[in-house]
C-alpha positions as CSV (number, residue, x, y, z in Angstrom):
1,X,11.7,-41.1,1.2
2,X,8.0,-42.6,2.6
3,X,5.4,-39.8,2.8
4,X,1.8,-40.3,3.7
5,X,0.6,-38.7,0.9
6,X,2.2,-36.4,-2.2
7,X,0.5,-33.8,-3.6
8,X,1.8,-33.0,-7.3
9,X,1.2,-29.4,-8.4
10,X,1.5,-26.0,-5.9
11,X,-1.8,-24.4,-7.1
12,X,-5.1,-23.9,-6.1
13,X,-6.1,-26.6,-5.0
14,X,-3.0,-28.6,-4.2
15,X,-2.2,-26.2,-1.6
16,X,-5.7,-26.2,0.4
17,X,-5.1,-30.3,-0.2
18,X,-1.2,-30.3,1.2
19,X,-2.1,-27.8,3.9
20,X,-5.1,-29.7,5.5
21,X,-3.5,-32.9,5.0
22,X,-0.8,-31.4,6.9
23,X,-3.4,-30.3,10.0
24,X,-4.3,-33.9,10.2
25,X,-0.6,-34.6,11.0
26,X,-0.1,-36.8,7.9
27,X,3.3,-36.6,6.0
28,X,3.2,-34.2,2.9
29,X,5.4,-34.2,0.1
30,X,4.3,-31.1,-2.0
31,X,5.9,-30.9,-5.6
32,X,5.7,-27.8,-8.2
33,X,7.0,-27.8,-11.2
34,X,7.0,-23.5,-11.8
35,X,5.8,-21.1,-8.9
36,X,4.0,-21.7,-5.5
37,X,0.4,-20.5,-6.2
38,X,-0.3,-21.8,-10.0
39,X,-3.0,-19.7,-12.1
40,X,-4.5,-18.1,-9.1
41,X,-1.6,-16.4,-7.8
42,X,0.6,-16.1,-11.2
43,X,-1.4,-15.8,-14.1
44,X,-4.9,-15.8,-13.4
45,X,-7.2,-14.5,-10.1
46,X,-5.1,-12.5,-8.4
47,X,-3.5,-10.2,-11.2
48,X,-6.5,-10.3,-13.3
49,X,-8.5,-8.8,-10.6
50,X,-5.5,-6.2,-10.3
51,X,-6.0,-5.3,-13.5
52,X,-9.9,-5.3,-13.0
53,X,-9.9,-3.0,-10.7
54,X,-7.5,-0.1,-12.2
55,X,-9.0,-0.5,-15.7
56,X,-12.6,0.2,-13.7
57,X,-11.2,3.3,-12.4
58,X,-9.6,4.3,-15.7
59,X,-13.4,3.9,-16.9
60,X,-15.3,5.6,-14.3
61,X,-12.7,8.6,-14.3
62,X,-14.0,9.1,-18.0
63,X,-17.5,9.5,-17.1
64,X,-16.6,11.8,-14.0
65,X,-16.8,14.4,-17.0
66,X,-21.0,13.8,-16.6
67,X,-21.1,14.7,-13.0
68,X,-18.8,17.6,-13.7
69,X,-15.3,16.6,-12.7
70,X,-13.1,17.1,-14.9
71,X,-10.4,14.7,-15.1
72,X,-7.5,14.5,-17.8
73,X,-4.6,11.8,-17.7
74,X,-3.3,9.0,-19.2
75,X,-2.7,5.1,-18.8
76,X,1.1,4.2,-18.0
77,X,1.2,0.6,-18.6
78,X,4.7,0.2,-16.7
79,X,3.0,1.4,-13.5
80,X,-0.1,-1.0,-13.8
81,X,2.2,-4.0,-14.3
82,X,4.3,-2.7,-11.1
83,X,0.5,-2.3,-9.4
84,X,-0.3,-5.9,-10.4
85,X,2.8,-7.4,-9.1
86,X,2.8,-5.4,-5.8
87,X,-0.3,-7.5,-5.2
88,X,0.8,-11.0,-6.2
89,X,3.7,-9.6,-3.4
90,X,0.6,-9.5,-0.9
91,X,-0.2,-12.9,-1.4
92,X,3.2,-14.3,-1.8
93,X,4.7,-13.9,1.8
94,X,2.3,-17.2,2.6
95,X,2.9,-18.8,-1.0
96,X,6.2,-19.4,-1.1
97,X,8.3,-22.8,-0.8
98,X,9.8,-21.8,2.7
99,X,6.2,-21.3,4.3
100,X,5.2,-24.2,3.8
101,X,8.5,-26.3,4.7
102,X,8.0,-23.8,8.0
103,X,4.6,-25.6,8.6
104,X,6.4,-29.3,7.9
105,X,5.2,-29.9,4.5
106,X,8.6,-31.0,2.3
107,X,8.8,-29.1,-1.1
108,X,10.4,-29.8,-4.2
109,X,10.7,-27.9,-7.1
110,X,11.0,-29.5,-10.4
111,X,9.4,-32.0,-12.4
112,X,8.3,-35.4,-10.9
113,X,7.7,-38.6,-12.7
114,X,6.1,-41.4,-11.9
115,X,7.8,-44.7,-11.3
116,X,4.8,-47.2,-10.0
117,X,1.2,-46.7,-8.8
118,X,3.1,-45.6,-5.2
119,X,6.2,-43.7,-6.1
120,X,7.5,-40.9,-8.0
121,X,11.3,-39.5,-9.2
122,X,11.9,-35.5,-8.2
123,X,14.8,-34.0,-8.5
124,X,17.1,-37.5,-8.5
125,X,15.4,-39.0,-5.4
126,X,12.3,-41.6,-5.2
127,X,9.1,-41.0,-2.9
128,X,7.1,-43.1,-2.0
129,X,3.5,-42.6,-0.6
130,X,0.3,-43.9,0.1
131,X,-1.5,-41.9,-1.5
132,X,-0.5,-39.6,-4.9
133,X,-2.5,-36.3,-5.9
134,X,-2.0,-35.1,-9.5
135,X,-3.1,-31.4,-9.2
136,X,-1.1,-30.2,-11.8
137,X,-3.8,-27.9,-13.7
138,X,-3.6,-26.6,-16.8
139,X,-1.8,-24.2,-19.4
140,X,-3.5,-21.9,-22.5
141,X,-4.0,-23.7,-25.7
142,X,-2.4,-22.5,-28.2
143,X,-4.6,-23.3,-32.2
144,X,-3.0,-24.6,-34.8
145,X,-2.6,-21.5,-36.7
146,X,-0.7,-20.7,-40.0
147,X,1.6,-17.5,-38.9
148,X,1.2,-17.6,-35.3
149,X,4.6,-18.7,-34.6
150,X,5.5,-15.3,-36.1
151,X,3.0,-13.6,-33.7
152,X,4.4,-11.9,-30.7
153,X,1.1,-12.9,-29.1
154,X,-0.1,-12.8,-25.4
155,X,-1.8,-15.5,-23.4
156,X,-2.9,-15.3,-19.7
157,X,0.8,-16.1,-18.9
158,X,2.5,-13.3,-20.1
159,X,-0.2,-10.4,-20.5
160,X,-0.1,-9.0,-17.0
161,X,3.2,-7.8,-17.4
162,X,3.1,-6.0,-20.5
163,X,4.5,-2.3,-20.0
164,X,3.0,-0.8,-23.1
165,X,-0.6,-0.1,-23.8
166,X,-1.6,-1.5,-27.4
167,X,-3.6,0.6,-29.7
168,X,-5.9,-2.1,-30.8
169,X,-5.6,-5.5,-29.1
170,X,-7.0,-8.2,-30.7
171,X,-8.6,-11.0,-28.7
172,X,-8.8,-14.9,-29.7
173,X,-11.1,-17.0,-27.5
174,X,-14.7,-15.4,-26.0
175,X,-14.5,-17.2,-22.8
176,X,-14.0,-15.8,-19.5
177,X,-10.6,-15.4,-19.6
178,X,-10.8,-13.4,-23.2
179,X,-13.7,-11.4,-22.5
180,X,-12.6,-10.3,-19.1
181,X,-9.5,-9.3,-20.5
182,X,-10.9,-7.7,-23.4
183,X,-13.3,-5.5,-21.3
184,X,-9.8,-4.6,-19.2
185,X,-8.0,-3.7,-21.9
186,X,-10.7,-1.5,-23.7
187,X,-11.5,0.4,-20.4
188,X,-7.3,1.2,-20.5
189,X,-7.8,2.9,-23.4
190,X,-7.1,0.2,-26.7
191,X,-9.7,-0.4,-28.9
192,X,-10.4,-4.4,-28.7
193,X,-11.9,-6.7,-31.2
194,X,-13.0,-10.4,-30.2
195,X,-13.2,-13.0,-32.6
196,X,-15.2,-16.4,-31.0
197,X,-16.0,-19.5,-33.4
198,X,-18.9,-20.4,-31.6
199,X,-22.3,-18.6,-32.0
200,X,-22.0,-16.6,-29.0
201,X,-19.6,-15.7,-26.1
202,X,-19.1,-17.4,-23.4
203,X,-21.1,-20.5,-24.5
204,X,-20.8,-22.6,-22.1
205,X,-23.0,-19.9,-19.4
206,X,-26.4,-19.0,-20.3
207,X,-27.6,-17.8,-23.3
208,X,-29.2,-14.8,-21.5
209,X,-25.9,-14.0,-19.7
210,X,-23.9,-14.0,-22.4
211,X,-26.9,-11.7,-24.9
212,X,-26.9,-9.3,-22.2
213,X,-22.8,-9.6,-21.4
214,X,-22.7,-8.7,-25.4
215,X,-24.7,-5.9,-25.3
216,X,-22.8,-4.5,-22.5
217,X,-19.4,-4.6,-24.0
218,X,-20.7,-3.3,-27.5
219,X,-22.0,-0.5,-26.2
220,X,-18.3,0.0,-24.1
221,X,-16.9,0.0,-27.6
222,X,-15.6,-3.9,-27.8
223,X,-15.9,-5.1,-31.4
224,X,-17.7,-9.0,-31.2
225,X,-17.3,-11.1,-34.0
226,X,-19.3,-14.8,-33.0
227,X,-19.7,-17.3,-35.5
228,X,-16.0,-16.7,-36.9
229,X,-12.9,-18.9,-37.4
230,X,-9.3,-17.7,-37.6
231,X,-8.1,-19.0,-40.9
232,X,-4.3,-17.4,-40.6
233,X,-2.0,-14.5,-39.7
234,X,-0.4,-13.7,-42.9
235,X,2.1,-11.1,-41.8
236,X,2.6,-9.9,-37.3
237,X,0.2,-7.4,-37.7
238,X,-2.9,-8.8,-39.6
239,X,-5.0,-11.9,-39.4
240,X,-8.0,-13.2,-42.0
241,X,-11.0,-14.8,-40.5
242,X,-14.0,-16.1,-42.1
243,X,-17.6,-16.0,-41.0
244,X,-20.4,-19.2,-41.2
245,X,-20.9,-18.2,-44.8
246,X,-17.2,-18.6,-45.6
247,X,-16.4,-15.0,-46.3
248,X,-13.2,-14.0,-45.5
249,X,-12.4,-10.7,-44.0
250,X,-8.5,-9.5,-43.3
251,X,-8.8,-7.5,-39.6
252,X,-5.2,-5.2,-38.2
253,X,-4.0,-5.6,-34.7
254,X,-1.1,-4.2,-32.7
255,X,-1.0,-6.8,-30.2
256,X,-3.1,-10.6,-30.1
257,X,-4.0,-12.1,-27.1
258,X,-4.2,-15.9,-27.0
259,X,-7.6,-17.0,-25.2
260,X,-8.4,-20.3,-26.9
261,X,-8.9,-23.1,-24.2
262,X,-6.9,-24.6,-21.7
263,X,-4.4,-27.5,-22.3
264,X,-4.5,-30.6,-19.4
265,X,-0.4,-30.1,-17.7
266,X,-0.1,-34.5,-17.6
267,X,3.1,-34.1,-20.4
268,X,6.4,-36.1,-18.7
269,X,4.4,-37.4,-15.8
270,X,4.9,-41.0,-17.1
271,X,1.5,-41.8,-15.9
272,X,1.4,-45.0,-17.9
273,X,3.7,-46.4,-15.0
274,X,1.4,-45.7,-12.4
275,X,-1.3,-47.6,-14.5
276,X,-3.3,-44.4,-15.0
277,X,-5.4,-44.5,-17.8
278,X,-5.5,-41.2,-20.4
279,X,-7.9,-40.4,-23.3
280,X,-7.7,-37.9,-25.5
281,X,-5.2,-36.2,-23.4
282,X,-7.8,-36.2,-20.6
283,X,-7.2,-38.3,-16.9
284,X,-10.0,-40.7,-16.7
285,X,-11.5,-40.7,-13.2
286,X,-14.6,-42.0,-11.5
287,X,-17.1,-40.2,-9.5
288,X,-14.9,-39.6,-6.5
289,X,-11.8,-38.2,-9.3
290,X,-9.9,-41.5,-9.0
291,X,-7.8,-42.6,-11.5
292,X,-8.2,-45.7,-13.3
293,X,-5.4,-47.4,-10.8
């Protein structure tokens, strides 16, 4: 099959570059390997902000006390993941594989390969196009940890459907993805403890973002440990970290979340036979985010 262009990967910004190639009248093959929508949809804007916004209500119906309401209740965890999923629902009826084949943009799902600079292998059958996008995005790292395969840990994948509200939640990873969680999840009602290797959270913003960001979730209870490395979970429960001066310190969790980096999705795209050039499992690109081919 010929296409003008194939787009590989359904997310972000695949879609907005499938769609408008598909305004222009152009032939668009658009593959995905999982769900229609990538992070955005599944695992990352649109149920994070979910949970954003009940955990901010949880939090401001505990102050109504100091404005005299008086408010009692408690957080059931099965009806926040049913909240969450109502609205990836929302956004679903126009990220889906039939919408788009509705529009005239082919789908496939599964997982494409390349076979030249031009072509690719889905599902058994060859495209060909002009032009190839790899848009494939990314998936949680996961450190190299002694214990943590025994860890029934969370990641951004998998944390928007848990049903059960831990009693302390520990976080690994002070980026935006852990700290926003973290901040959730202590708002719900579990007392949260970060641990970040570097110096500060979230250091790649600002140092005065993220001193005044620190401040803010200290004072909402959040335990902050910067400057800290995770040595090793020696039983499900418990993990031992160490601080810059190489003291060790065993903290107890009910629940981990997984916040640690991202890992590049470019595994079983055989994109040495397209000539595309990889280091250090990154895509090398130019200015204009072409690859080496």
């Amino acid at each position: 099959m010929k296409y003008d262009i194939i787009v590989l990967g359904a997310g972000s910004a695949g879609l907005n570059i499938a769609s408008f190639m598909n305004t222009l009248k152009l032939k668009v093959l658009l593959v995905e390997k999982h769900l229609i929508g990538g992070d955005c949809l599944n695992y990352g804007c649109v149920p994070s902000k979910a949970l954003i916004s009940v955990a901010h209500t949880a939090a401001q119906a505990r102050k109504a006390g100091q404005l005299g309401l008086q408010l009692e209740g408690t957080i059931n965890m099965k009806k926040v993941a049913e909240t969450i999923a109502a609205r990836q629902e929302v956004i679903r009826v126009h990220e889906n594989p039939e919408y788009f084949r509705q529009k005239g943009i082919d789908v496939e799902i599964g997982s494409p390969g390349f076979v030249s600079k031009n072509s690719i292998v889905i599902n058994g059958k060859e495209c060909r196009a002009r032009r190839i996008v790899i848009a494939t995005g990314s998936r949680p790292f996961i450190p190299l940890i002694g214990g943590i395969d025994k860890v029934n840990y969370f990641t951004n994948e998998t944390i928007f459907a848990n049903r059960e509200l831990p009693g302390t939640l520990l976080v690994i990873g002070g980026g935006p993805i852990g700290i926003e969680l973290a901040q959730a999840y202590q708002r719900l009602g579990a007392n949260v403890t970060v641990v970040e290797m570097e110096k500060r959270i979230l250091p790649k913003e600002d140092e005065d973002i993220s001193r005044a960001l620190t401040e803010v979730l200290r004072k909402e209870g959040i335990d902050i440990r910067t400057g800290v490395r995770v040595m090793k979970f020696p039983g499900t429960h418990s993990v031992i970290i160490k601080d810059q001066e190489e003291r060790e310190e065993t903290l107890s969790f009910d629940r981990v979340l997984v916040a640690a980096g991202r890992r590049l999705n470019i595994e079983g795209l055989d994109l040495e036979k397209a000539g595309i050039k990889v280091n250090k499992n990154k895509i090398e690109v130019d200015n204009y985010l072409r690859t080496t081919n």
